[in-house]
FIKOLZA-1660 file (N, C-alpha, C; in steps of 0.1 Angstrom, whole numbers, plus 5000, padded with zeros to 4 digits):
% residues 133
   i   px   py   pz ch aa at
   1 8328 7961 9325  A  X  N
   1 8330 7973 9334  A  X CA
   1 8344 7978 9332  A  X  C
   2 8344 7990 9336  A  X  N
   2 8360 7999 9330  A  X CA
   2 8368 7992 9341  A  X  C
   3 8377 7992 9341  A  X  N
   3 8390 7993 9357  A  X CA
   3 8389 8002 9361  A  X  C
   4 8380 8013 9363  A  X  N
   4 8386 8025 9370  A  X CA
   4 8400 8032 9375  A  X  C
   5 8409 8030 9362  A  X  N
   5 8421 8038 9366  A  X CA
   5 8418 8050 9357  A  X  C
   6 8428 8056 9355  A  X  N
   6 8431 8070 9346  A  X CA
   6 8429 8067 9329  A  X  C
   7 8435 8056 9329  A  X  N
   7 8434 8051 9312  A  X CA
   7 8422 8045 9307  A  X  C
   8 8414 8041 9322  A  X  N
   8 8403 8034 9318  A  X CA
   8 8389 8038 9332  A  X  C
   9 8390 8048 9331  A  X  N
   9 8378 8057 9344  A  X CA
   9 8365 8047 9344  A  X  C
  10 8357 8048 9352  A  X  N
  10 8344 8041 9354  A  X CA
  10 8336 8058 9348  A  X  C
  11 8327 8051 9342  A  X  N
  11 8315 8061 9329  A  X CA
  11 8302 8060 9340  A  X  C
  12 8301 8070 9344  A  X  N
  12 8289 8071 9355  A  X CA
  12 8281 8083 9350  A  X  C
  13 8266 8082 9355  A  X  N
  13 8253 8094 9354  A  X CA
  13 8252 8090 9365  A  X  C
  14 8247 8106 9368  A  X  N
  14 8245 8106 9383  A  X CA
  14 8228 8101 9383  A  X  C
  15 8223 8100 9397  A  X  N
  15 8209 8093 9398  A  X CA
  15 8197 8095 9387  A  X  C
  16 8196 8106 9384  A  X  N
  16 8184 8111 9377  A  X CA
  16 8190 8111 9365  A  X  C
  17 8198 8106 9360  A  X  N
  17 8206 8104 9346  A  X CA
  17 8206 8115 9337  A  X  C
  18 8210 8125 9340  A  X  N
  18 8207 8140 9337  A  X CA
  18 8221 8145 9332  A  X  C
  19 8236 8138 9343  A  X  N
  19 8246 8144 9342  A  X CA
  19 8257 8129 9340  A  X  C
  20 8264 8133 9329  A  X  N
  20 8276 8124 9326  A  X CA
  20 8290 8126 9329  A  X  C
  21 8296 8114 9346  A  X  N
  21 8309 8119 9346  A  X CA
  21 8320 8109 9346  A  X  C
  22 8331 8111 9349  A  X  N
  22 8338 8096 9351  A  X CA
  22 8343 8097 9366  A  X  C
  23 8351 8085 9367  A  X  N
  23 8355 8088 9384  A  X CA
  23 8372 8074 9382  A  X  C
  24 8379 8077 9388  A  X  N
  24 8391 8066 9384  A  X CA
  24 8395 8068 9401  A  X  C
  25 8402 8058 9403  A  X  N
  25 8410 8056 9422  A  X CA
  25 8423 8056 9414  A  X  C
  26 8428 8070 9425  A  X  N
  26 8444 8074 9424  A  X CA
  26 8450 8066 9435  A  X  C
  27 8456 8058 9431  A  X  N
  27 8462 8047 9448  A  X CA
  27 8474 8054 9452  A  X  C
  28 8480 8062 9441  A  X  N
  28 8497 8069 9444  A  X CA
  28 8490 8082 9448  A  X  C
  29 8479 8087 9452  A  X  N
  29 8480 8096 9458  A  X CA
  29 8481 8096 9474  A  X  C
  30 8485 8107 9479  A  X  N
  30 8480 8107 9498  A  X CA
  30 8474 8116 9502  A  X  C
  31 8461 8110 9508  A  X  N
  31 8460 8095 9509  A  X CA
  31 8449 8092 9488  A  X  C
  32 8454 8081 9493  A  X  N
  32 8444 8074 9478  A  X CA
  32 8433 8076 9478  A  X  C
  33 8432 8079 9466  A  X  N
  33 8417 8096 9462  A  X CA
  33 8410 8087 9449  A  X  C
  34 8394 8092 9450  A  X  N
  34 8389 8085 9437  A  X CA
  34 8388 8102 9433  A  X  C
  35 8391 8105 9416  A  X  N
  35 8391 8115 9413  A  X CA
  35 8378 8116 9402  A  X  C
  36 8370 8122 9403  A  X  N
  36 8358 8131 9395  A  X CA
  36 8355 8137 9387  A  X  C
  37 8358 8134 9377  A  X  N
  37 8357 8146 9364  A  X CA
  37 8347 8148 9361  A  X  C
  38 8338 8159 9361  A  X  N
  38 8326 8163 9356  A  X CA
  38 8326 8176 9350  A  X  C
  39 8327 8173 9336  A  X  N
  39 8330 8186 9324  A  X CA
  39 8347 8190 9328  A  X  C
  40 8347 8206 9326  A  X  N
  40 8359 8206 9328  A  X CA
  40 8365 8207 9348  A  X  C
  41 8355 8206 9355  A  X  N
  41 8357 8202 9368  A  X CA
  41 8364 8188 9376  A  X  C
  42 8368 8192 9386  A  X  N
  42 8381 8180 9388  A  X CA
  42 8373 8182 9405  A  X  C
  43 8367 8168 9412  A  X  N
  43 8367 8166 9422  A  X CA
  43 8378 8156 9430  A  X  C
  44 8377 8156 9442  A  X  N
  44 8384 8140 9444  A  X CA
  44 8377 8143 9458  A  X  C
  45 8377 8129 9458  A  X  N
  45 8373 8123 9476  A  X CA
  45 8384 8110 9478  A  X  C
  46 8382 8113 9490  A  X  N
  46 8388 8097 9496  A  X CA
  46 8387 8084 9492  A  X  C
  47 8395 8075 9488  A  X  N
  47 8393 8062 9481  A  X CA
  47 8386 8055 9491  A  X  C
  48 8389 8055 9508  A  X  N
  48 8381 8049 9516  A  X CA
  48 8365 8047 9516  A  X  C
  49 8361 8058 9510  A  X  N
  49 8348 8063 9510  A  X CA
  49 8339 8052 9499  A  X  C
  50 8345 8044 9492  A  X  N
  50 8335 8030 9487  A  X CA
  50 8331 8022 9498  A  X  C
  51 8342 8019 9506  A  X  N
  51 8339 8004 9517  A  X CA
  51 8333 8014 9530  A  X  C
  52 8338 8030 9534  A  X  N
  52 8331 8032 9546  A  X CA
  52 8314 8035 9537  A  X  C
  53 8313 8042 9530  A  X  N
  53 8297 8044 9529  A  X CA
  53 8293 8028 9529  A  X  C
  54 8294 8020 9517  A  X  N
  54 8285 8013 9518  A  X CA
  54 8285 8003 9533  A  X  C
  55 8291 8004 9542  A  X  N
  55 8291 8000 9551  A  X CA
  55 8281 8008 9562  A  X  C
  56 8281 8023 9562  A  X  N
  56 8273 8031 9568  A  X CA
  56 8259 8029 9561  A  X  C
  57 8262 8025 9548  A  X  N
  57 8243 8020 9545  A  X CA
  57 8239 8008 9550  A  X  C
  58 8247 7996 9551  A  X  N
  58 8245 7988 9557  A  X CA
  58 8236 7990 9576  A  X  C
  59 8244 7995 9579  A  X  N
  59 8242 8004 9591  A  X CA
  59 8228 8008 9594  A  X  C
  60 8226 8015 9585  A  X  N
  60 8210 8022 9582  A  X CA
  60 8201 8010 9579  A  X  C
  61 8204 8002 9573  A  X  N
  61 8192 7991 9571  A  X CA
  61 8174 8001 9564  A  X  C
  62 8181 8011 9554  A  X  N
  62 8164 8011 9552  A  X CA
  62 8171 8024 9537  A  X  C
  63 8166 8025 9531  A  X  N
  63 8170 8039 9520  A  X CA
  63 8172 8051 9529  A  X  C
  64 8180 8061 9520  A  X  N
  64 8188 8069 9527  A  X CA
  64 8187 8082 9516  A  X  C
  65 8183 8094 9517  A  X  N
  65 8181 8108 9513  A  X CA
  65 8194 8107 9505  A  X  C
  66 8199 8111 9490  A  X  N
  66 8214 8112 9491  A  X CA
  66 8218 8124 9495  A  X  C
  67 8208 8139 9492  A  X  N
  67 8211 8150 9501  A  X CA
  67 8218 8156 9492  A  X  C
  68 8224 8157 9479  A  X  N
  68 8240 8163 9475  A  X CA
  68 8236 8183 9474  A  X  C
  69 8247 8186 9481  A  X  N
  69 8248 8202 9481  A  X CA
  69 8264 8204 9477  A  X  C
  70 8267 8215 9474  A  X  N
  70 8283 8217 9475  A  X CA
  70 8282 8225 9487  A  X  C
  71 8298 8224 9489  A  X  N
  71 8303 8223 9499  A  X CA
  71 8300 8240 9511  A  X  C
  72 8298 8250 9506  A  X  N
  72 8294 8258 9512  A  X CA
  72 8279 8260 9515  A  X  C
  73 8273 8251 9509  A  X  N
  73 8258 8254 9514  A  X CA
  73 8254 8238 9524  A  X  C
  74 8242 8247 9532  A  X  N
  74 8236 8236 9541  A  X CA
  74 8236 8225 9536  A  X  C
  75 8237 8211 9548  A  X  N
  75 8228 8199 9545  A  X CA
  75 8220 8195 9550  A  X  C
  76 8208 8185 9548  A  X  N
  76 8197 8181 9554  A  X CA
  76 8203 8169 9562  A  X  C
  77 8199 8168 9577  A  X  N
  77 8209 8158 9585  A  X CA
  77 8202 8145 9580  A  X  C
  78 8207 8135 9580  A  X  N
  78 8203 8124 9576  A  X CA
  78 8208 8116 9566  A  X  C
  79 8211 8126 9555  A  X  N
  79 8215 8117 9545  A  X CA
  79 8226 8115 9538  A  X  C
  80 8229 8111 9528  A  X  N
  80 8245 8108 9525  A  X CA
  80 8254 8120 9521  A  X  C
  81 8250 8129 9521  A  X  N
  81 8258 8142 9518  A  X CA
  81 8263 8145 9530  A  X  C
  82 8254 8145 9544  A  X  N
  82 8253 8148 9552  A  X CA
  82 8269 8144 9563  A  X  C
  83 8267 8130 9560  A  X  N
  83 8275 8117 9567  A  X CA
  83 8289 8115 9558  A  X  C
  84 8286 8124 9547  A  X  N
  84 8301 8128 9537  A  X CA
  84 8311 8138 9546  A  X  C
  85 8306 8147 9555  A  X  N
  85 8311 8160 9559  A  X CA
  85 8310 8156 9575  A  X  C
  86 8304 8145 9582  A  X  N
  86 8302 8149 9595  A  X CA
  86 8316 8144 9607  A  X  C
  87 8317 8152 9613  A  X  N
  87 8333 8147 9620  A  X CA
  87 8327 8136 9627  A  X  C
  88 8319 8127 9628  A  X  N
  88 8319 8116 9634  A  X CA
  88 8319 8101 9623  A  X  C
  89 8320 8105 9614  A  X  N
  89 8325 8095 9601  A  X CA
  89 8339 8094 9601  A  X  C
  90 8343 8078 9597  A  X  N
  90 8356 8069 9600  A  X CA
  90 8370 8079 9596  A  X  C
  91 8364 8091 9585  A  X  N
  91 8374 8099 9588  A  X CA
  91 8375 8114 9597  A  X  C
  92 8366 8113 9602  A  X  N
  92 8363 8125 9611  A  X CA
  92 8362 8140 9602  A  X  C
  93 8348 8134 9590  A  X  N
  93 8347 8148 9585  A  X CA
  93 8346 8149 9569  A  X  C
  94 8356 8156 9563  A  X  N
  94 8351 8154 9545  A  X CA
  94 8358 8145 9543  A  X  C
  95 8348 8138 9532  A  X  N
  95 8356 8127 9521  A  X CA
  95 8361 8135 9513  A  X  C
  96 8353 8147 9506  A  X  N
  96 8361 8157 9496  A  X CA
  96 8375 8163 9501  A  X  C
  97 8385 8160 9491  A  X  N
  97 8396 8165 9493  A  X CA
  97 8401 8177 9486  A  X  C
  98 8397 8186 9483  A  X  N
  98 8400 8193 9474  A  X CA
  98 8392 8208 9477  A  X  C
  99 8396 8214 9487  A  X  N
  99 8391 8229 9490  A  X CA
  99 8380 8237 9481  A  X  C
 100 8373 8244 9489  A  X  N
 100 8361 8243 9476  A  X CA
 100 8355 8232 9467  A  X  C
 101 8357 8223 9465  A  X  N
 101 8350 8212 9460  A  X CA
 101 8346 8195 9467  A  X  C
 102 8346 8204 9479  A  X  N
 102 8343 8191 9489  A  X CA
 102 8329 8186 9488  A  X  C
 103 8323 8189 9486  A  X  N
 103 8306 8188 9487  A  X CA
 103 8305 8178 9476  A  X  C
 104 8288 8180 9472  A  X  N
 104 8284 8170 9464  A  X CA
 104 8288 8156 9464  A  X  C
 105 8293 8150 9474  A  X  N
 105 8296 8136 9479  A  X CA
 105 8283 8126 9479  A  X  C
 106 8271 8136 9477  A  X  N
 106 8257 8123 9484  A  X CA
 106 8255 8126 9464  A  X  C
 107 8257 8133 9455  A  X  N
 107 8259 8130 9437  A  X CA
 107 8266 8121 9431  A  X  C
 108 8282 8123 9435  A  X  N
 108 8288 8116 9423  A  X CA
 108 8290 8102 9432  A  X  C
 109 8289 8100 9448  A  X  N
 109 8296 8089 9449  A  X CA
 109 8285 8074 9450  A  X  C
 110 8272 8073 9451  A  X  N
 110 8265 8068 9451  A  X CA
 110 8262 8059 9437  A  X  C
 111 8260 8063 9424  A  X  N
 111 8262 8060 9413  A  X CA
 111 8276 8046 9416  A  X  C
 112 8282 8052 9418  A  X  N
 112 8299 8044 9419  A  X CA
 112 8296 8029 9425  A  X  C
 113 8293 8036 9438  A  X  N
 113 8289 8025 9445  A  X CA
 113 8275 8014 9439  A  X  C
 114 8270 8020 9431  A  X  N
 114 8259 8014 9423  A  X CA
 114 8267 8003 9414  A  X  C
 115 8274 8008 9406  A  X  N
 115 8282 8002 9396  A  X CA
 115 8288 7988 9397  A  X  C
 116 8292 7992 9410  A  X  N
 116 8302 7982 9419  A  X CA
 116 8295 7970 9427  A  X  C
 117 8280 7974 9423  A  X  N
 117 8274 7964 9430  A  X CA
 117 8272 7963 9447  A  X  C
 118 8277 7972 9450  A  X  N
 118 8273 7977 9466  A  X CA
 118 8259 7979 9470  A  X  C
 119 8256 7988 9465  A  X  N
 119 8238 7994 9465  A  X CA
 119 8230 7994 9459  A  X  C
 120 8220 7997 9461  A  X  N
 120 8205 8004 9455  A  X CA
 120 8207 8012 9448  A  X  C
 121 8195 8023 9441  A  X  N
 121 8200 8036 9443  A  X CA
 121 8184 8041 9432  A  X  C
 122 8179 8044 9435  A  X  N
 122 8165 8056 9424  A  X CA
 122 8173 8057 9417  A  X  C
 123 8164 8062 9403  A  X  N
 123 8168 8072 9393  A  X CA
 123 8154 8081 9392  A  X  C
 124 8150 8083 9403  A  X  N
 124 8140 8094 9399  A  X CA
 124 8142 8107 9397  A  X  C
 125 8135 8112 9393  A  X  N
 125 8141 8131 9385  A  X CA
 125 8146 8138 9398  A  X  C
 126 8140 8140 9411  A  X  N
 126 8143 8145 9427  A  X CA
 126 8141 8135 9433  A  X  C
 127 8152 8139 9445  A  X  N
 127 8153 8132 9458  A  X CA
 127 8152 8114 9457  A  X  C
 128 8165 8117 9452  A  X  N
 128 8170 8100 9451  A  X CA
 128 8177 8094 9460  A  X  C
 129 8174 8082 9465  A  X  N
 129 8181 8074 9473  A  X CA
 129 8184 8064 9472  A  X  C
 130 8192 8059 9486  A  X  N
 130 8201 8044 9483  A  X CA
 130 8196 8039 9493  A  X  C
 131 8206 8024 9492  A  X  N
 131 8205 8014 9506  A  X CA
 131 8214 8000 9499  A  X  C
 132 8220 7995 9508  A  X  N
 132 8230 7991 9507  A  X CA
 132 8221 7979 9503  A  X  C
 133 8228 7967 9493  A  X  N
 133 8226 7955 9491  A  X CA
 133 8225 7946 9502  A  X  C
% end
């Protein structure tokens, strides 16, 4: 498996293995950001956001909608997109750090947490979900 730093990113497809991106943890950032590259787009979310999700799937005890939208459109309540953006999550609100590209948190970060051995996760063509190990 890569290190996930910059020199050595973690090689991730998202659920339905449709889309190829990488993702590396910036620890010198503030606060420390896992960063996103998908083509020539640059996401980042919070580095917290490995141990708090898979801990909120824990929580859930059952599969979970991933839900992914960007950041200006609706979410369906329930599922991990959802609980990416909601002010009652350990950070009160987005994992995405990066204005305009806050969303899609229930896409790229589930995969990750797959990799890492945290969760579950479909690869069905729509509406894939997780649940924590």
């Amino acid at each position: 498996m890569s290190a996930g730093t910059k020199d050595d990113p973690w090689r991730l497809t998202t659920a339905p293995g449709t889309s190829e991106y990488t993702m590396y943890r910036d620890d010198e950032a503030d606060p420390p950001a896992l960063v996103c590259q998908v083509g020539s787009t640059r996401l980042s979310y919070r580095a917290s956001a490995i141990d708090d999700l898979a801990q909120w799937l824990r929580e859930q005890g059952d599969w979970v909608p991933l839900g992914a939208a960007d950041e200006n459109k609706p979410v369906v309540a329930g599922t991990i997109e959802a609980w990416g953006r909601d002010p009652v999550n350990p950070v009160g609100g987005w994992y995405g750090l990066r204005k305009g590209y806050r969303g899609r948190f229930g896409m790229y970060l589930p995969p990750l947490l797959e990799q890492l051995g945290l969760i579950e996760l479909t690869h069905d063509a729509r509406n894939n979900r997780a649940r924590a190990k």
